[in-house]
Structure formats: C-alpha cells, structure tokens
N, C-alpha and C positions, 0 to 999 in steps of 0.2 A: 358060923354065919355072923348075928350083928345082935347077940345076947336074947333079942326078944322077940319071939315068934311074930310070922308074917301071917296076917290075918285081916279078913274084911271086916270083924270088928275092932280090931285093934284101930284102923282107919276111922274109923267110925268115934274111937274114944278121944281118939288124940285132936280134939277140938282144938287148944289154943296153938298148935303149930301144921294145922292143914292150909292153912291161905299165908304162910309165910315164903316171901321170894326166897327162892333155895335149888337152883336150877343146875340140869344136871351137866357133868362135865363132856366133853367129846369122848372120855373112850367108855365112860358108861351109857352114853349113847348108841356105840357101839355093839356094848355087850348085850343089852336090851332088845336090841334089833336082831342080835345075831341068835337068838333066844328064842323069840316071839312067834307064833306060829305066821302063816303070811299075812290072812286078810288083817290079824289085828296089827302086825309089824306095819304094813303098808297103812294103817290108819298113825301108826305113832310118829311115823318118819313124816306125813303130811302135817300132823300134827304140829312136831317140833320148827318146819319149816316154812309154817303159813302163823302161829302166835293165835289162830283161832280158838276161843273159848269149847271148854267139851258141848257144853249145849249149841253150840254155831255146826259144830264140824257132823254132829249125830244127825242136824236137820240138812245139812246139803242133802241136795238131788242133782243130778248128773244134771239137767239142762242150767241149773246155776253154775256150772264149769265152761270157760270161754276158753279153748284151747286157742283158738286162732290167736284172739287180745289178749293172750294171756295174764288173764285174770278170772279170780274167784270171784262170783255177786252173793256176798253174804245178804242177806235178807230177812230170816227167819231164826229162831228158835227151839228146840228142844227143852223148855223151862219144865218146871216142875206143876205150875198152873196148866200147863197141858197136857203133861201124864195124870194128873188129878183129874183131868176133864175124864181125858177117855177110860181110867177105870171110874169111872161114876157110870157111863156110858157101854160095862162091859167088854169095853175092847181088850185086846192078848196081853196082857202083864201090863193095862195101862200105856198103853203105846202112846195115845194119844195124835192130836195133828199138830205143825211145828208154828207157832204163832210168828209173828212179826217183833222183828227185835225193836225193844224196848224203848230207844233212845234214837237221833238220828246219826249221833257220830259210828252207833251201832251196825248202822245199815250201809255198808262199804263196798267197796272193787278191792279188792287185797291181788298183788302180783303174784304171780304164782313162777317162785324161783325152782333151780333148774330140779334140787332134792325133792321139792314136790310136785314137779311135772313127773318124775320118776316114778314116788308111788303113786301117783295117780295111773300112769300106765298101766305098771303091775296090778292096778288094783281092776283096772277093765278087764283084764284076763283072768281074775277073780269074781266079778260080778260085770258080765257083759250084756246086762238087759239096763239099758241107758232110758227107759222111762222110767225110773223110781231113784231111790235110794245110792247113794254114790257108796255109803260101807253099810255094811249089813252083816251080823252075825251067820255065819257060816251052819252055826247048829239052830240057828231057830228061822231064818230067812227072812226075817226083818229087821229093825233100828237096831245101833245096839242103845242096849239100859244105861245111862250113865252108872248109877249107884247102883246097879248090880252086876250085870255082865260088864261095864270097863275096868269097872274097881276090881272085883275080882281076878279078872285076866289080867291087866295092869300089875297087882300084886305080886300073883304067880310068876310073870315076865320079871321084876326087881329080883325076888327069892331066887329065882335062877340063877339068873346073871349075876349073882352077889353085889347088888346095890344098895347101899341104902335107903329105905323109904322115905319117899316122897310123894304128894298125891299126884293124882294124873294132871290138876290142874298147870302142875310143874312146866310141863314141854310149853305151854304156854310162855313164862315166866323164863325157859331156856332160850325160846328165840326171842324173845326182849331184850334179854344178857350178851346173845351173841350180837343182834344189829348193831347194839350200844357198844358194845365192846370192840367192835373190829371199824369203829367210827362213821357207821351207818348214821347218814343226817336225823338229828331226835323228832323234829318233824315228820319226814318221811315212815318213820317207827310209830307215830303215835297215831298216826293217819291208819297205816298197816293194821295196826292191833285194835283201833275202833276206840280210843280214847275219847273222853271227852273233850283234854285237849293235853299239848305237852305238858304241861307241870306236870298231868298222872304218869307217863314215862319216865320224868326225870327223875319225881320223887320213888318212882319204884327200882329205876338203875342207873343213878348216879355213882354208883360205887362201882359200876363196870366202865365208864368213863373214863377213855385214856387219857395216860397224863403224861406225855412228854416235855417234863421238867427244860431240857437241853436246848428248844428249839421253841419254847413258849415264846407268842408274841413276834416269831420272825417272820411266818405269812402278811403278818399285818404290817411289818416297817416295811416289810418289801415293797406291798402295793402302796401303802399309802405316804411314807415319811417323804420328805422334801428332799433329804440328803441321799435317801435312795433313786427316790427320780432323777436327782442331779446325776449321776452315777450311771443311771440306766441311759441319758442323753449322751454321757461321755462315751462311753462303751459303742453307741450308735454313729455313733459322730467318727469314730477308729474305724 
C-alpha cells in the first residue's frame, strides 16, 4: 500500500499538510469512484465537479437545486458552530441546523456541469424524498458528519483504490486545478468556488496555468497590432 496505515486518526495528526493544494489526478479519480459505495461516490463526483466546500455540499437541500437554470443556490453551511449548537441542544450526533454562509462572495449560483447534473440524478434515485437533504447517510438517514462519517468513508474509499491520502477537502482544490488548467476563465473559477476574489484563485493555482510558450502573445498581435490589421484589410480587399 503507501508505508503508513490509513486512519481517521492518522488524518486528524497530519495537521501541517491537511489544507495543502494537492488535488487528485483523473484516474485516481477514477479509481475512487469506482470504489465508493453509491450514495457516497455520487456525493464525491458532485463534489469534485461543483469545487463546493465539505460544509456547503453537507448543508444542500434538494430545493437549492435549480435543474431547470441549472444552477446550485449555495446559501448555507454546515460549520462546526452549528454542530456545537445542536449537540448543546441534544440533537443526533450534533447534527445541528445549516447557518448562513459566512461571507457574501460565499453565498453563490455555482453552474451545475454536466458530471454533476449526473450525480445529482443518480443520487434522486438514491434519496427521492426531495423535501430535505440532497446527501444523507444511507446507514443513519440523515446529514452526513463531516469529521466523522466523510472522513472515515472518504478514507476507507482512498485505502481501496490505492491513493494516496489526501483530505476530503482535496476534490474541492481538484476542480480548481482542473477549470485552471484546461483554461477555464480565472474569474469565472473564482466566482464558481465563492472566493473573495480572484487573487484567492490565482494564488491557489497558478501553477495549473497553461503555458503555451509557442503561441504567447499571438491572440493579441492578431486583434490588436497595426500590421496585423493592415493584412487582415489586404486579405479583405482579395
């Protein structure tokens, strides 16, 4: 396997490199998926293809899903001031209610592309009572727990598939790498993911930022340079 047992504590120690960008590649994506049991695979594949935060995606409820516009209405939270609330309150493992996100670049329409219109289906077919919860643990019928039922599952899902660990925050930090990387405008990315604004995109993946050496700078003589206009009037003129 990968020298050191896979473990919900081990997660838990590995403090200085849990919030490190380190996103996963496409065929460990893959592997992971093809792993996973369903309702949590169809939560990971939303996951990796919407960049929502674990506490954004555990507080969706099916009427924040706009199939028609397709779009996601982020709005709320799953923080940890809200699990604190409701075990204070007695509620089931601290379930808590899902607060209002924090900030307002927080509170978004995120498009909803076509891998997560996907698990979103399979996942109605999984849970088809569309007044609550959009994922829900299969073995307990309600949220799942971030730090303890994703982590876990999440874990067990890597150990399978033979991945290297990474936190769950990761799939997050994978569709950042991927929009960035396949020249997805940084704007549009940083709107999607609910930044506060693009610098936090840039400075998070810049180094997924293609770099076509060959062709640098020819978009721009084309539209704009004098000698190119001249050229493009020749050509018109033929």
């Amino acid at each position: 396997m990968y020298g050191k047992r896979y473990s919900v504590a081990r997660t838990v120690r590995a403090k200085g490199k849990e919030y490190e960008v380190n996103p996963l590649e496409r065929d460990e994506v893959e592997a992971i998926l093809a792993v996973a049991p369903p309702d949590f695979a169809n939560l990971i594949k939303f996951a990796i293809w919407t960049g929502l935060r674990p506490s954004e995606y555990v507080a969706l409820d099916w009427k924040d899903i706009d199939f028609a516009k397709g779009i996601i209405r982020v709005r709320r939270a799953m923080t940890d001031d809200a699990r604190a609330k409701g075990k204070a309150k007695g509620e089931f493992k601290g379930e808590g209610e899902a607060e209002t996100t924090k900030t307002l670049s927080g509170r978004r329409d995120v498009q909803i592309l076509a891998p997560a219109r996907e698990a979103l289906q399979a996942q109605k077919k999984r849970n088809p009572d569309m007044s609550g919860p959009v994922f829900i643990n299969p073995y307990t019928g309600r949220r799942w727990n971030i730090k303890n039922n994703i982590y876990r599952n999440w874990t067990k899902a890597l150990e399978r598939a033979s991945v290297a660990y990474r936190n769950p925050y990761q799939t997050r930090h994978t569709y950042g790498s991927m929009m960035i990387s396949t020249g997805e405008n940084p704007s549009w990315v940083s709107r999607q993911m609910g930044h506060c604004d693009m610098t936090v995109t840039l400075k998070s993946y810049a180094r997924w930022m293609p770099v076509d050496t060959e062709s640098i700078g020819a978009r721009a003589i084309a539209a704009f340079s004098p000698s190119s206009r001249k050229l493009a009037s020749v050509r018109n003129a033929g």
